[in-house]
C-alpha positions as CSV (number, residue, x, y, z in Angstrom):
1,X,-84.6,-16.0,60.1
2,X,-83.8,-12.3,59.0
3,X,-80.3,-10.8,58.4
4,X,-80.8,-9.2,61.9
5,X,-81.2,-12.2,63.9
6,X,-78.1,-13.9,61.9
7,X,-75.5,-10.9,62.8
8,X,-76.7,-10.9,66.2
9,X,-76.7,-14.9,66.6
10,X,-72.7,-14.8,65.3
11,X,-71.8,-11.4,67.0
12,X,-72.8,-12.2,70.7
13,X,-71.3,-15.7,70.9
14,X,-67.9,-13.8,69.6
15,X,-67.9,-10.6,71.8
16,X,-68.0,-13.3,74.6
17,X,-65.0,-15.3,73.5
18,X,-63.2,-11.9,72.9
19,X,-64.2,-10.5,76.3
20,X,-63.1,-13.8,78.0
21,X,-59.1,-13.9,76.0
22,X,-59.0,-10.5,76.6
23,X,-59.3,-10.8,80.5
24,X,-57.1,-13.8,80.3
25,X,-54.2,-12.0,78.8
26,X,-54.5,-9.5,81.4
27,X,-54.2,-12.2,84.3
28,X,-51.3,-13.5,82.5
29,X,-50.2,-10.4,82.2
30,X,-50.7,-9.6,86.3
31,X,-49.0,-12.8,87.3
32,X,-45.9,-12.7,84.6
33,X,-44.6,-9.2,86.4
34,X,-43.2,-9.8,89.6
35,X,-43.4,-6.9,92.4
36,X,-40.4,-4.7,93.0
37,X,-38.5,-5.3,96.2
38,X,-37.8,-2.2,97.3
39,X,-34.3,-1.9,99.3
40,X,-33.3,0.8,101.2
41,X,-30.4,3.2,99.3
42,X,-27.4,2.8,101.1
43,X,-24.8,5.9,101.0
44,X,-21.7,4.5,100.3
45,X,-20.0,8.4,100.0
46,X,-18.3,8.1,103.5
47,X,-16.5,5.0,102.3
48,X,-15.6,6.2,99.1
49,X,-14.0,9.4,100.3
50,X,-12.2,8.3,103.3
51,X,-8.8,10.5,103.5
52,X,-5.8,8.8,103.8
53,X,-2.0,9.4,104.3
54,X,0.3,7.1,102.7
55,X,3.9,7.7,104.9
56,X,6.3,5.1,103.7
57,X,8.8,3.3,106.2
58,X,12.5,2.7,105.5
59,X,13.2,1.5,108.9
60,X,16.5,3.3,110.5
61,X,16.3,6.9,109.8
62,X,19.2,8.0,107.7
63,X,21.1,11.1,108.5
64,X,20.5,14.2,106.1
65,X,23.7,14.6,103.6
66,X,24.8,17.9,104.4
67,X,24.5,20.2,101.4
68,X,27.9,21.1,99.3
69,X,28.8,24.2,97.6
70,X,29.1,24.1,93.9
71,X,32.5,24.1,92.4
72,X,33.2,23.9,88.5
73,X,34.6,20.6,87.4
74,X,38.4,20.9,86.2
75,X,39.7,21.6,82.7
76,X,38.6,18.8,80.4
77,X,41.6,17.0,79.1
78,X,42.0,15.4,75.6
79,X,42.0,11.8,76.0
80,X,42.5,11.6,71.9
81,X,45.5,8.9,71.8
82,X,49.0,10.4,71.8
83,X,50.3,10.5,67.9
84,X,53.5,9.1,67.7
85,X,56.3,9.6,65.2
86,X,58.6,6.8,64.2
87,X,61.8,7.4,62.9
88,X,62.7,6.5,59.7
89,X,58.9,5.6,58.7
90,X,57.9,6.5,55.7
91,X,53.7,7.3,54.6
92,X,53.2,5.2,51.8
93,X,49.7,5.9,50.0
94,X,47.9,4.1,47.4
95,X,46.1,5.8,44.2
96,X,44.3,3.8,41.8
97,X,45.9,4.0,38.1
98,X,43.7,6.4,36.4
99,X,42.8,4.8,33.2
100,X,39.4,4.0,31.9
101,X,38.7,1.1,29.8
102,X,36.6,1.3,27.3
103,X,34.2,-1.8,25.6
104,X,35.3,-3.3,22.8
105,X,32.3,-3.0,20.6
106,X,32.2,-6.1,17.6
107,X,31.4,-5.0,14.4
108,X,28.9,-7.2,13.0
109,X,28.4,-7.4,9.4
110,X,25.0,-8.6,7.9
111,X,23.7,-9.1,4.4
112,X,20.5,-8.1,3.6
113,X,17.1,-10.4,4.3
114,X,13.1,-10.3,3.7
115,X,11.1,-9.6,6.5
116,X,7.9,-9.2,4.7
117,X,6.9,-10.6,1.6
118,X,3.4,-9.5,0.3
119,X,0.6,-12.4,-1.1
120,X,0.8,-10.8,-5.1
121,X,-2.8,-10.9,-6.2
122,X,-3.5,-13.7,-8.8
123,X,-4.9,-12.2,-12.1
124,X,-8.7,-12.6,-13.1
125,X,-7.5,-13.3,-16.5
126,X,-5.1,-16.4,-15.8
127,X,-7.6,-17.6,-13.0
128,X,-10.4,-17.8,-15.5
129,X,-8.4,-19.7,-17.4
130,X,-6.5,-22.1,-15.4
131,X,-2.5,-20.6,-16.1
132,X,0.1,-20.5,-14.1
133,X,2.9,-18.2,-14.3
134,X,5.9,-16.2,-12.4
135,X,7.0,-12.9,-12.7
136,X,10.7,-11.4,-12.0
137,X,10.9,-8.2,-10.6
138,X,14.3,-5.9,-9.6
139,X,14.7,-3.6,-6.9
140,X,17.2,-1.0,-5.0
141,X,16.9,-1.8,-1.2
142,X,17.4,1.5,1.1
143,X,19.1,1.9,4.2
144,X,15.9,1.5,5.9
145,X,15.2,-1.5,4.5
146,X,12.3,-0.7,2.7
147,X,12.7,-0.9,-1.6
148,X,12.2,1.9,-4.4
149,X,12.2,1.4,-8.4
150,X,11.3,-1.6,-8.6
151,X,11.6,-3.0,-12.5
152,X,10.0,-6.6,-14.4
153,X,12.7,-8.2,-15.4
154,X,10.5,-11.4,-16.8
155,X,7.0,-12.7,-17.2
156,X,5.8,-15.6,-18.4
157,X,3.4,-16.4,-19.9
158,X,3.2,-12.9,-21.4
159,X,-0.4,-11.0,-21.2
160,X,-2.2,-12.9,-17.8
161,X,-1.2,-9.8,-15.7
162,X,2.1,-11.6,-13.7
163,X,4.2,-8.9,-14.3
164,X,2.0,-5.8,-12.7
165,X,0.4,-8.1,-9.9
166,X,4.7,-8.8,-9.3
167,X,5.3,-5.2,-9.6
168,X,2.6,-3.9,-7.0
169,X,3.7,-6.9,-4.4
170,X,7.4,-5.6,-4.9
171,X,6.6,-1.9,-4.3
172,X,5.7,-3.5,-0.3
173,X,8.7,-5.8,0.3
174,X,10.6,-5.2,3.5
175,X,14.1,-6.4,4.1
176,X,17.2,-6.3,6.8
177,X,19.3,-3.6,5.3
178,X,23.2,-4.5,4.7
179,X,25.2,-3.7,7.4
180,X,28.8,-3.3,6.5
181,X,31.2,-1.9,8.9
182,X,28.2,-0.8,11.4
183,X,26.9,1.3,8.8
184,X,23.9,0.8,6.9
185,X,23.9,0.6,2.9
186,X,22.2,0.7,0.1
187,X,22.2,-2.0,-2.4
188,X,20.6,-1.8,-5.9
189,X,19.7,-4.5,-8.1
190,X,18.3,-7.4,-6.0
191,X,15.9,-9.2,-8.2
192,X,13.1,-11.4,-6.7
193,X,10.6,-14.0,-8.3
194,X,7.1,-14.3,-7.6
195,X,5.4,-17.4,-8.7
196,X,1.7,-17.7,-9.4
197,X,0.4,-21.4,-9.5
198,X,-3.4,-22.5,-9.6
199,X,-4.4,-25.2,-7.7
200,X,-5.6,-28.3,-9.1
């Protein structure tokens, strides 16, 4: 059996099937649509512009009120109430007392106090070795509250660095200024010790 005879086996058996669904769907198709009922058009403009005149009824008629001339209303009068006058009254007003008072203000007086206390860096040289040490500094504390010259007063032990690592953490203290009187001041001389211990 050739290629010709194979197509036209398995093409006519399917044109016929087509052919049949395909006239199906159009009888389904037919039968689905119902016809139109066709009514005649009614005019419904006569009903919809009938004129009408609304006349209302009040039942007796009343007699027309006869028409009056204008006339200007009378002077206006001053209904304000009448101001009497007593005798022997006397007009007593009242003035607040003009005098301000002013807040009493306390004058707080504070001595000074660290706010900031740098870490001092340990020395290599008494690291290596296992020392401790301190290291007393001196400085002037401004106004401000921040400290200038600041001066070793002791080291020990002498030559593991204490004294400079105490000198550069001094230079960056911070303190609360003194406050006397409400006014801030300077105070020189404050020493502080910075103690440098190795752990064990």
């Amino acid at each position: 059996m050739n290629t010709v005879s194979r197509i036209g086996a398995v093409a006519l058996p399917g044109g016929a099937i087509t052919f049949a669904l395909l006239m199906f769907m159009v009888s389904l198709i037919y039968i689905a649509i119902p016809t139109p009922i066709i009514t005649p058009e009614i005019n419904l403009r006569p009903i919809f512009h009938v004129e009408t005149q609304v006349i209302p009824e009040y039942g007796e008629a009343k007699p027309t009120r006869p028409l009056q001339p204008h006339t200007p209303p009378d002077k206006l009068v001053d209904r304000q109430a009448p101001t009497t006058v007593l005798e022997n009254s006397i007009a007593i007003t009242f003035k607040p007392p003009a005098t301000t008072i002013k807040p009493v203000v306390q004058q707080v007086d504070t001595d000074y106090i660290p706010v900031y206390v740098p870490q001092p860096r340990f020395p290599n040289r008494a690291v290596s070795r296992g020392i401790s040490g301190y290291a007393v500094v001196e400085v002037t504390i401004t106004t401000s509250g921040a400290v200038r010259d600041p001066q070793l007063l002791e080291e020990h032990p002498q030559g593991y660095g204490f004294g400079s690592a105490a000198l550069n953490a001094a230079s960056r203290l911070k303190y609360n200024p003194r406050v006397v009187d409400g006014i801030p001041r300077e105070v020189p001389g404050v020493p502080y010790k910075f103690s440098f211990v190795v752990a064990d």
